[in-house]
GUNU-209718 format. One record per atom (N, C-alpha, C): x, y, z; residue number from 1; atom name; residue in three letters. Coordinates in steps of 0.05 Angstrom, whole numbers, plus 5000, padded with zeros to 4 digits. Layout:
# residues N
<node><u>X</u><v>Y</v><w>Z</w><seq>NUM</seq><atom>CA</atom><type>ala</type></node>
...
END
This chain:
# residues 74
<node><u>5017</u><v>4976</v><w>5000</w><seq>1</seq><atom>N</atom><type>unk</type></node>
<node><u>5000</u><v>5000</v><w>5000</w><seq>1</seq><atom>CA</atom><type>unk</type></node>
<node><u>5018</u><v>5025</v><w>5000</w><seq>1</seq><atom>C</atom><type>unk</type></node>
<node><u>5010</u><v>5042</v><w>4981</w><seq>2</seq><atom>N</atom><type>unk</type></node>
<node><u>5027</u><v>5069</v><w>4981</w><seq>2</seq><atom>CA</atom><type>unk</type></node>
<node><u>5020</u><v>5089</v><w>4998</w><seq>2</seq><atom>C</atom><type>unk</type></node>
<node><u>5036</u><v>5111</v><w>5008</w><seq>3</seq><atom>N</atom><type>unk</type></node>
<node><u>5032</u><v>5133</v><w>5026</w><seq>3</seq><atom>CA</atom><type>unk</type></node>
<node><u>5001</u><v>5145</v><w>5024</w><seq>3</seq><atom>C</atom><type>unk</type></node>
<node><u>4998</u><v>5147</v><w>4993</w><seq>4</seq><atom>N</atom><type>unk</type></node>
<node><u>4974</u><v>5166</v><w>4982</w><seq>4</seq><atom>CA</atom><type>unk</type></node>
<node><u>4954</u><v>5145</v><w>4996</w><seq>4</seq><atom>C</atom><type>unk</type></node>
<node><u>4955</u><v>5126</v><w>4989</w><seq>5</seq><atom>N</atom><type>unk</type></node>
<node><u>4924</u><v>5094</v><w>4995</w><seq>5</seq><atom>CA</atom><type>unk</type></node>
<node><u>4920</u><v>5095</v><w>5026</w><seq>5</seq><atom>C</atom><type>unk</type></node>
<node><u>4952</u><v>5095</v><w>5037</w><seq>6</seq><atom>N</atom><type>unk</type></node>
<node><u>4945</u><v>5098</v><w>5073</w><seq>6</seq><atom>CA</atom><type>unk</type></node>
<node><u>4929</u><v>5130</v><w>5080</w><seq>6</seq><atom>C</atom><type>unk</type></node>
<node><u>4943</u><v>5147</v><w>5068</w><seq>7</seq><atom>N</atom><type>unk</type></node>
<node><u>4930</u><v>5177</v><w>5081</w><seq>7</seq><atom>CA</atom><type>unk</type></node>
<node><u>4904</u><v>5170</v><w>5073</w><seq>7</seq><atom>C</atom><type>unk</type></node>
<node><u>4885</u><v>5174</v><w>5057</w><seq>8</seq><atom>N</atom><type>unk</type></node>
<node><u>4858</u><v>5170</v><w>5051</w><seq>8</seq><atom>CA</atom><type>unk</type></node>
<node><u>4838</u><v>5143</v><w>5064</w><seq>8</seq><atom>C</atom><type>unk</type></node>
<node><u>4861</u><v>5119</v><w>5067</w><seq>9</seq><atom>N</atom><type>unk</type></node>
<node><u>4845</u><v>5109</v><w>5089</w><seq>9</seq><atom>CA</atom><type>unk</type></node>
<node><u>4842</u><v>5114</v><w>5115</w><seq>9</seq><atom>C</atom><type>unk</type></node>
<node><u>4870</u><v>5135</v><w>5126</w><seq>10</seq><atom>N</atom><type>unk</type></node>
<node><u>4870</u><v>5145</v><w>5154</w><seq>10</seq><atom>CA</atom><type>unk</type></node>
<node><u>4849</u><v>5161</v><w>5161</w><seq>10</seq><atom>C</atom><type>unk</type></node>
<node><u>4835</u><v>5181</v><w>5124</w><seq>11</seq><atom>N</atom><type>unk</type></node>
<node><u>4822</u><v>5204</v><w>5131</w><seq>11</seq><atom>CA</atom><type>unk</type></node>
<node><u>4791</u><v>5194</v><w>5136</w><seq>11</seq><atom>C</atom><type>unk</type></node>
<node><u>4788</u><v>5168</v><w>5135</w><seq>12</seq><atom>N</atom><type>unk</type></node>
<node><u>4761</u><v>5149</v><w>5139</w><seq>12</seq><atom>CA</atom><type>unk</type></node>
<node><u>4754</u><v>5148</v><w>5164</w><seq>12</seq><atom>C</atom><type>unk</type></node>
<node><u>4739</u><v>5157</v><w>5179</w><seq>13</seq><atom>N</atom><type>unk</type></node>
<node><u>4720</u><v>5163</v><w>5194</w><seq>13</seq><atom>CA</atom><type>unk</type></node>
<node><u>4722</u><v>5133</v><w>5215</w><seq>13</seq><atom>C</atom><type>unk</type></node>
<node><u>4730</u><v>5134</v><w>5249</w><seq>14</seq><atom>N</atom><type>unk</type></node>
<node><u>4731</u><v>5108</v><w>5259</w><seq>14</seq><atom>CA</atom><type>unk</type></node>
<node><u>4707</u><v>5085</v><w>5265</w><seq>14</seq><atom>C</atom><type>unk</type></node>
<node><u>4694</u><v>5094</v><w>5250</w><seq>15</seq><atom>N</atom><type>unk</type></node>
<node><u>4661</u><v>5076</v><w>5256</w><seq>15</seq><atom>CA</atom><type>unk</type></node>
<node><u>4654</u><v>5053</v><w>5228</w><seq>15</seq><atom>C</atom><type>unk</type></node>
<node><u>4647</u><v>5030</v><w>5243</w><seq>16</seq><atom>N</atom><type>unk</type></node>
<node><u>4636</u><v>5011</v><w>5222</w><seq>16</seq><atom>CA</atom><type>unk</type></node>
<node><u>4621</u><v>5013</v><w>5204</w><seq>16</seq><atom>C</atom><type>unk</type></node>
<node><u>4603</u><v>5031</v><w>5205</w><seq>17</seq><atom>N</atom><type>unk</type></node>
<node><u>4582</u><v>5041</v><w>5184</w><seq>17</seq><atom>CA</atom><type>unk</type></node>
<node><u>4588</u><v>5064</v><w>5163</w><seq>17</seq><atom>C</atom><type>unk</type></node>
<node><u>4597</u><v>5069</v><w>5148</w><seq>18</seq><atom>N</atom><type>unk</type></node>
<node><u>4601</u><v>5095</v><w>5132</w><seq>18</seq><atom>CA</atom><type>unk</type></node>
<node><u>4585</u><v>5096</v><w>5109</w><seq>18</seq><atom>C</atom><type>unk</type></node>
<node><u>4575</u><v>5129</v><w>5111</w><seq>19</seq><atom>N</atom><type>unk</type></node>
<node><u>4560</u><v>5141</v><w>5090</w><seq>19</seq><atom>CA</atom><type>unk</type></node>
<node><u>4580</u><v>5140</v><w>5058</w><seq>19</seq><atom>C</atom><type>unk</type></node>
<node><u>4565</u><v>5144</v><w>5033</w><seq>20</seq><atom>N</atom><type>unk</type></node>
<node><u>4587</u><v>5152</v><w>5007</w><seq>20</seq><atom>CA</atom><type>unk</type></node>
<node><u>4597</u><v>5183</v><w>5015</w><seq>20</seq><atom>C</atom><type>unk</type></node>
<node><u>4580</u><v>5196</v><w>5038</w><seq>21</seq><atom>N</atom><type>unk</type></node>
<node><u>4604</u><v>5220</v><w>5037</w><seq>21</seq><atom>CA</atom><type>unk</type></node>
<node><u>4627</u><v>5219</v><w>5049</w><seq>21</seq><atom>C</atom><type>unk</type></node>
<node><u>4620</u><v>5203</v><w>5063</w><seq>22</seq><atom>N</atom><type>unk</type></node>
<node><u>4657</u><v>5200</v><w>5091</w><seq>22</seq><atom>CA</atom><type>unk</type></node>
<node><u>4669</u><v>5187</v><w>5067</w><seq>22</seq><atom>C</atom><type>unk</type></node>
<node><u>4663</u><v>5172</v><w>5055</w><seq>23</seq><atom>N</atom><type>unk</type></node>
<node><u>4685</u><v>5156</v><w>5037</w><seq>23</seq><atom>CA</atom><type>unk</type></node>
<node><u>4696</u><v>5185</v><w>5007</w><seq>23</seq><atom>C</atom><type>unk</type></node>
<node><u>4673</u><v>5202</v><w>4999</w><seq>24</seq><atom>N</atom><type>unk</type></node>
<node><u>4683</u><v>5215</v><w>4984</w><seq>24</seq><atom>CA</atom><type>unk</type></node>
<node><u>4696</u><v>5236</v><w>4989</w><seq>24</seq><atom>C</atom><type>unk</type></node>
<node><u>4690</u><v>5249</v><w>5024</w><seq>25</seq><atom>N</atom><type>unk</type></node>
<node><u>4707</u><v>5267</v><w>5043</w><seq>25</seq><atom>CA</atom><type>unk</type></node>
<node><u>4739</u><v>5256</v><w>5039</w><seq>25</seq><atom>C</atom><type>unk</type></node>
<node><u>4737</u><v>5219</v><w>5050</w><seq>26</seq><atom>N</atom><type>unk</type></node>
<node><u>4771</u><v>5215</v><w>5049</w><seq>26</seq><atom>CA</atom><type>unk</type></node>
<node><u>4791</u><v>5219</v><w>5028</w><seq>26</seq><atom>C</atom><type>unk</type></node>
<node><u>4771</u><v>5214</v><w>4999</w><seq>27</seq><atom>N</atom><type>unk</type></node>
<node><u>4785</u><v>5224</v><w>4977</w><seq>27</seq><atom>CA</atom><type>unk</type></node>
<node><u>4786</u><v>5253</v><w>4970</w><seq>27</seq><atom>C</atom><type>unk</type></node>
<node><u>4776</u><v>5271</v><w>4987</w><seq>28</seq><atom>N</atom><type>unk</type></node>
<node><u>4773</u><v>5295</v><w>4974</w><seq>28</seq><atom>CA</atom><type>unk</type></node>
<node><u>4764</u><v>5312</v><w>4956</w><seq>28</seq><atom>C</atom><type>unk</type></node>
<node><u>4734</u><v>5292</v><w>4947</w><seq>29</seq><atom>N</atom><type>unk</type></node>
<node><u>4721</u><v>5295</v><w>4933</w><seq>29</seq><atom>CA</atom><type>unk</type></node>
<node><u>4703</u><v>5317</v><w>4936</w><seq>29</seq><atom>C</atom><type>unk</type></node>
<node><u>4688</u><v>5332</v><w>4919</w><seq>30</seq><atom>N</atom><type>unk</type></node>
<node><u>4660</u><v>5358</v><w>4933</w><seq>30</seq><atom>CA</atom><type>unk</type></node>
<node><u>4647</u><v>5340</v><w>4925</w><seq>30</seq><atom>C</atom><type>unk</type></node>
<node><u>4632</u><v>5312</v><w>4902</w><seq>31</seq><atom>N</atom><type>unk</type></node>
<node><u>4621</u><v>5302</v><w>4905</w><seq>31</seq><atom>CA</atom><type>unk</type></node>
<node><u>4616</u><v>5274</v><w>4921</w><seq>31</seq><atom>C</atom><type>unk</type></node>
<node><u>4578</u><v>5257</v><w>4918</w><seq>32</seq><atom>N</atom><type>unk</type></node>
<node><u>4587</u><v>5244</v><w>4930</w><seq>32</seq><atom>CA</atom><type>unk</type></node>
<node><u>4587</u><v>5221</v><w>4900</w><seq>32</seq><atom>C</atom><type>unk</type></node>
<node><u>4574</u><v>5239</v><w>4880</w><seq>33</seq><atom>N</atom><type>unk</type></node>
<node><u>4576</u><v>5223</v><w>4853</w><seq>33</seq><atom>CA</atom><type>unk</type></node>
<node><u>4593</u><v>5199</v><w>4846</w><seq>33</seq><atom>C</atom><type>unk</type></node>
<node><u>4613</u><v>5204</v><w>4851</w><seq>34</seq><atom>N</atom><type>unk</type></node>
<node><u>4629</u><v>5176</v><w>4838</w><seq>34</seq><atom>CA</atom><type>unk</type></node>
<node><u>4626</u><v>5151</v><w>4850</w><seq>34</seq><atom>C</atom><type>unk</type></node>
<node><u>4623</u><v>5161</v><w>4880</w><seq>35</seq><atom>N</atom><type>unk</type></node>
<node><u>4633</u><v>5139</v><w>4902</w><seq>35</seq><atom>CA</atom><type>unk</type></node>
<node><u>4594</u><v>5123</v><w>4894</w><seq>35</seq><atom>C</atom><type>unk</type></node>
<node><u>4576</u><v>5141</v><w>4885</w><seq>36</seq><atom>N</atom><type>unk</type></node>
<node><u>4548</u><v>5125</v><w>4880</w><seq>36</seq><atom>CA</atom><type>unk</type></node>
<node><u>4546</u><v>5114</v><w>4858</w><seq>36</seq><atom>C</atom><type>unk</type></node>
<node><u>4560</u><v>5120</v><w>4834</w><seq>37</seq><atom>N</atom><type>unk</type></node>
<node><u>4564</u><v>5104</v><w>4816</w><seq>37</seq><atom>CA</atom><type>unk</type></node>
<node><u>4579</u><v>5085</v><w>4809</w><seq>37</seq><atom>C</atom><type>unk</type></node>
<node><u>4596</u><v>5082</v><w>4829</w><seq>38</seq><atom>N</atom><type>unk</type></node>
<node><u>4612</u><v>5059</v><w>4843</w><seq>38</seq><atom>CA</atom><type>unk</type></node>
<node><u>4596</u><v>5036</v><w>4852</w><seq>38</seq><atom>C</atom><type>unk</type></node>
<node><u>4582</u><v>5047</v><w>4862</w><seq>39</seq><atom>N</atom><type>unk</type></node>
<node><u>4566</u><v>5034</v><w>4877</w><seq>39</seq><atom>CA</atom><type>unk</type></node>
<node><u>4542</u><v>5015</v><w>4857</w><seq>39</seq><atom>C</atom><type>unk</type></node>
<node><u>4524</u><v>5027</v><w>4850</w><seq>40</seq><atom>N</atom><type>unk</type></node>
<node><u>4511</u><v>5026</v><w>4827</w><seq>40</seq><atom>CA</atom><type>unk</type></node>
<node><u>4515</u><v>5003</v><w>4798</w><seq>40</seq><atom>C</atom><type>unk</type></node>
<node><u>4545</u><v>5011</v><w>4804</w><seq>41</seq><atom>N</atom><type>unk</type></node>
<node><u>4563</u><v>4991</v><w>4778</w><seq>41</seq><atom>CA</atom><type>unk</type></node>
<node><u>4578</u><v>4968</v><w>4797</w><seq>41</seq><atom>C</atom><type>unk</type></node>
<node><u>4566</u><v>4961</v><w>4823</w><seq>42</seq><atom>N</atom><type>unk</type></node>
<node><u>4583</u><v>4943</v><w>4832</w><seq>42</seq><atom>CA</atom><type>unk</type></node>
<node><u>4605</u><v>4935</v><w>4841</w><seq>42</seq><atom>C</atom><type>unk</type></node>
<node><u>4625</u><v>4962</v><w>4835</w><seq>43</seq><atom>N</atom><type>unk</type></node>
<node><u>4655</u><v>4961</v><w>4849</w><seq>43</seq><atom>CA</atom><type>unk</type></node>
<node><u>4648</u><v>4968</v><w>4873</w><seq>43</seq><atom>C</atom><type>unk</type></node>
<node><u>4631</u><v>4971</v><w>4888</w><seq>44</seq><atom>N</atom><type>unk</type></node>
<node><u>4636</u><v>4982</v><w>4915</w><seq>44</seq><atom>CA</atom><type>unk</type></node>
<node><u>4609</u><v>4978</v><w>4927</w><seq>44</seq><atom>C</atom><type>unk</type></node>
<node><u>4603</u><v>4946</v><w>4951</w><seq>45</seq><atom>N</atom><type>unk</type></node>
<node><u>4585</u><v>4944</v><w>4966</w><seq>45</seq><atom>CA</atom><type>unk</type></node>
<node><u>4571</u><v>4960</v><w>4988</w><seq>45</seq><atom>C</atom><type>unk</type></node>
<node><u>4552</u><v>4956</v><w>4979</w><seq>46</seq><atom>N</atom><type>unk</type></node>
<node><u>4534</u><v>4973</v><w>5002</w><seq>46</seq><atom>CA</atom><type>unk</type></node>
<node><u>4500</u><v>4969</v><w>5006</w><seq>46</seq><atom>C</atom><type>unk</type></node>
<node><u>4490</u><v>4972</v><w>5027</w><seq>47</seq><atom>N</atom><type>unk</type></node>
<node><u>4463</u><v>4963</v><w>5033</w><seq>47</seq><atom>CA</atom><type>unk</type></node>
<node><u>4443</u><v>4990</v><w>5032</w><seq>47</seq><atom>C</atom><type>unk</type></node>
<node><u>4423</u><v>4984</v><w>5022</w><seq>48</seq><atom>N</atom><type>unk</type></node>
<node><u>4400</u><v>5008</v><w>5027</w><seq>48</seq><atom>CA</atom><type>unk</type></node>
<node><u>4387</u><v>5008</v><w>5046</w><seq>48</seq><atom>C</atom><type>unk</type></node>
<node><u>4389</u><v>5016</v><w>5062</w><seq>49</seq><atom>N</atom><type>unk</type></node>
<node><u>4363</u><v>5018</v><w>5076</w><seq>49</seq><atom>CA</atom><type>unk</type></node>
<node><u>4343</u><v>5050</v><w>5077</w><seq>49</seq><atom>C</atom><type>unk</type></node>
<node><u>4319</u><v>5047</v><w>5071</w><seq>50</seq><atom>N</atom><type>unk</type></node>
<node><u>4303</u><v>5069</v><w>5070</w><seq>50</seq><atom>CA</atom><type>unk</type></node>
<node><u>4321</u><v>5093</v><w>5055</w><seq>50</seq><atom>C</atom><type>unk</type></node>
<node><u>4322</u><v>5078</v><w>5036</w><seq>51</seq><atom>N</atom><type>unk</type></node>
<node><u>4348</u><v>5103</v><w>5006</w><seq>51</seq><atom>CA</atom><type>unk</type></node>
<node><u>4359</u><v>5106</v><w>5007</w><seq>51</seq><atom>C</atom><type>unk</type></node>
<node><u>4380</u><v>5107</v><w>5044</w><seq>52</seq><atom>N</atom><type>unk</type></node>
<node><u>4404</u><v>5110</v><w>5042</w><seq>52</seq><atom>CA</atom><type>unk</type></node>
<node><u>4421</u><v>5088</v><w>5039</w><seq>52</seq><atom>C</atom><type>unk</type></node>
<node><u>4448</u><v>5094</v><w>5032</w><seq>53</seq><atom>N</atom><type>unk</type></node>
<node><u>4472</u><v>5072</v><w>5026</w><seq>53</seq><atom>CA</atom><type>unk</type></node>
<node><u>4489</u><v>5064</v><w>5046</w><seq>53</seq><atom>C</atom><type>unk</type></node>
<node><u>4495</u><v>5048</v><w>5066</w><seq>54</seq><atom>N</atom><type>unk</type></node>
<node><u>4510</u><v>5043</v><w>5081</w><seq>54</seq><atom>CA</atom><type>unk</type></node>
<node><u>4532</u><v>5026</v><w>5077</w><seq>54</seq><atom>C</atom><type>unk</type></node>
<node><u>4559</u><v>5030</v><w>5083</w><seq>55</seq><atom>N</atom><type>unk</type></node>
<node><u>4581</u><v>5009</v><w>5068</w><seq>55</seq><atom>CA</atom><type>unk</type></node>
<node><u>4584</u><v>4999</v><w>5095</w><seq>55</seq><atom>C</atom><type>unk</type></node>
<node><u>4602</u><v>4981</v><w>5093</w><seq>56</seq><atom>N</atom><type>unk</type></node>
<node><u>4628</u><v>4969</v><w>5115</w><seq>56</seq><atom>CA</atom><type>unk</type></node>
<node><u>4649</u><v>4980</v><w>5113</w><seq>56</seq><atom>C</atom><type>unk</type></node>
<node><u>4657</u><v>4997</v><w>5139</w><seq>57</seq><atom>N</atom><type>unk</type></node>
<node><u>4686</u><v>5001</v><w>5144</w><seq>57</seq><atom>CA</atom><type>unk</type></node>
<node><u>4705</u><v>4989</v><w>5122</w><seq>57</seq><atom>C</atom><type>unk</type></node>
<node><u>4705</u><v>4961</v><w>5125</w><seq>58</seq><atom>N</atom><type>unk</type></node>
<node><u>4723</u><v>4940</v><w>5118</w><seq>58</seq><atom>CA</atom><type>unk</type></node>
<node><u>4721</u><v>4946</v><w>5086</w><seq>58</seq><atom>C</atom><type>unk</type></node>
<node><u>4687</u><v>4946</v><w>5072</w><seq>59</seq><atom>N</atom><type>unk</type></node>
<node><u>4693</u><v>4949</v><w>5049</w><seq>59</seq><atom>CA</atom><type>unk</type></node>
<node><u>4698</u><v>4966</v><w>5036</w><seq>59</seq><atom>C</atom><type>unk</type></node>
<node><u>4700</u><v>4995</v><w>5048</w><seq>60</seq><atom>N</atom><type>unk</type></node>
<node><u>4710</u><v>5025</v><w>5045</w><seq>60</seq><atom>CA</atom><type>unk</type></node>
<node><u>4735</u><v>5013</v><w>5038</w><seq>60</seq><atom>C</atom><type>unk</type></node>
<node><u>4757</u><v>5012</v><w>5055</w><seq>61</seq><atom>N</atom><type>unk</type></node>
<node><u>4783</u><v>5004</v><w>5044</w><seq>61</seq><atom>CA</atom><type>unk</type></node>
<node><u>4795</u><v>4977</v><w>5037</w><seq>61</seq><atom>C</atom><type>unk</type></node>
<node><u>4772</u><v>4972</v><w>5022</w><seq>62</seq><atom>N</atom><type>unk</type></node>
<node><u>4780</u><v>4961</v><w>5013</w><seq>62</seq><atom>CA</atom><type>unk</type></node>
<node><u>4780</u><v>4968</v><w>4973</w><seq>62</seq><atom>C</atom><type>unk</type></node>
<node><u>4757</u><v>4979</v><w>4977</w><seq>63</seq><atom>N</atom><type>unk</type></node>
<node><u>4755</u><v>4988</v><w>4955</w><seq>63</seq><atom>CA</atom><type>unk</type></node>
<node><u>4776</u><v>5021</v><w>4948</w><seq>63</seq><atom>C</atom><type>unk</type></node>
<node><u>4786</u><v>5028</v><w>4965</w><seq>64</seq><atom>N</atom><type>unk</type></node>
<node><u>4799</u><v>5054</v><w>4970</w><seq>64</seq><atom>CA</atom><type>unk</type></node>
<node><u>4829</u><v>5040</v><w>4952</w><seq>64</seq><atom>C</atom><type>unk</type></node>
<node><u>4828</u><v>5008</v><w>4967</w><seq>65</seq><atom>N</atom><type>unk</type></node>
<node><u>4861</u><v>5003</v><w>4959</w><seq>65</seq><atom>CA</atom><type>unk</type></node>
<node><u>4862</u><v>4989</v><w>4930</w><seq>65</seq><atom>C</atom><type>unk</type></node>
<node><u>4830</u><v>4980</v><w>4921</w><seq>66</seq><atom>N</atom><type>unk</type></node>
<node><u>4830</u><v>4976</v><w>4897</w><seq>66</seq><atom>CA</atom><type>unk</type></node>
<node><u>4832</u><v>5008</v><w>4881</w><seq>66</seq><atom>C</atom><type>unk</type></node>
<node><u>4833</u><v>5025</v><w>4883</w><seq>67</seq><atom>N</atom><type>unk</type></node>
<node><u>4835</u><v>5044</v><w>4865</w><seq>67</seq><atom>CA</atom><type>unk</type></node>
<node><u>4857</u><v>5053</v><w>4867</w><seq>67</seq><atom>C</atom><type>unk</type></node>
<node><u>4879</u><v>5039</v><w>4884</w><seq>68</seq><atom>N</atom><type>unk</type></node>
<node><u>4907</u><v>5045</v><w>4880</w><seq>68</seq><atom>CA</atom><type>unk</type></node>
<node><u>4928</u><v>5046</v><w>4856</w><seq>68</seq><atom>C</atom><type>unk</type></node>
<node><u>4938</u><v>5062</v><w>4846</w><seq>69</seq><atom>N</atom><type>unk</type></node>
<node><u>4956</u><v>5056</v><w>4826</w><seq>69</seq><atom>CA</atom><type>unk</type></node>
<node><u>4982</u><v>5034</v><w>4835</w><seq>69</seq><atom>C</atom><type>unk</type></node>
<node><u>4979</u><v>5012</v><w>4812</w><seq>70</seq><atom>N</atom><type>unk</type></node>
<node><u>4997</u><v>5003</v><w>4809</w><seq>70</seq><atom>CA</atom><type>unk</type></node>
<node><u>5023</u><v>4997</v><w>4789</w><seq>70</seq><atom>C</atom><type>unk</type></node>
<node><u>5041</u><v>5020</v><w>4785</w><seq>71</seq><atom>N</atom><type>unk</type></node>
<node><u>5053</u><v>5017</v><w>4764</w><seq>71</seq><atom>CA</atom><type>unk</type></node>
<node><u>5063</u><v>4989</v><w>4750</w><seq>71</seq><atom>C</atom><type>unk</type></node>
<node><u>5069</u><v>4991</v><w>4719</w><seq>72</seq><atom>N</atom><type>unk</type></node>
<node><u>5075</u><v>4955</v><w>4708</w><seq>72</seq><atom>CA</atom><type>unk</type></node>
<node><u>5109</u><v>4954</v><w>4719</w><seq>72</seq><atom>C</atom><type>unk</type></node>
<node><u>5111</u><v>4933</v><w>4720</w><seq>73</seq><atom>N</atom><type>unk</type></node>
<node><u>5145</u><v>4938</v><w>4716</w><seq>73</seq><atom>CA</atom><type>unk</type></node>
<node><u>5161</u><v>4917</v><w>4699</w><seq>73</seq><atom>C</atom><type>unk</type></node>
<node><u>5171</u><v>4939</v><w>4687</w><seq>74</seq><atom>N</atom><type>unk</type></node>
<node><u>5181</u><v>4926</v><w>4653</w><seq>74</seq><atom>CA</atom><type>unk</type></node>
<node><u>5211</u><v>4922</v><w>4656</w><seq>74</seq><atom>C</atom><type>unk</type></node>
END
């Protein structure tokens, strides 16, 4: 995991339940757009209840470290 993948999971909120904004807060996002179309398209689990979206802690970063760059090495 790179420096950039740890700061943004550090900036994740200590509670098991997280909204798509705490997760789009850690990235620094003003929206919460991507992180719901993430969602929507399946990269990134989450439950409805009464409209809203609730993730897992666990699956926040996990999906945080799937969007890590990994350079090839040639």
């Amino acid at each position: 995991m790179n420096a950039t993948t740890k700061a943004i999971i550090d900036r994740l909120p200590k509670k098991p339940i997280l909204a798509p904004g705490d997760i789009s807060a850690a990235f620094g996002m003003a929206s919460t757009n991507p992180i719901l179309a993430d969602i929507k398209a399946g990269r990134l689990a989450a439950n409805v209840v009464g409209g809203k979206y609730y993730i897992a802690r666990e699956e926040a970063v996990r999906y945080i470290e799937s969007t890590e760059f990994k350079a090839d090495e040639a």
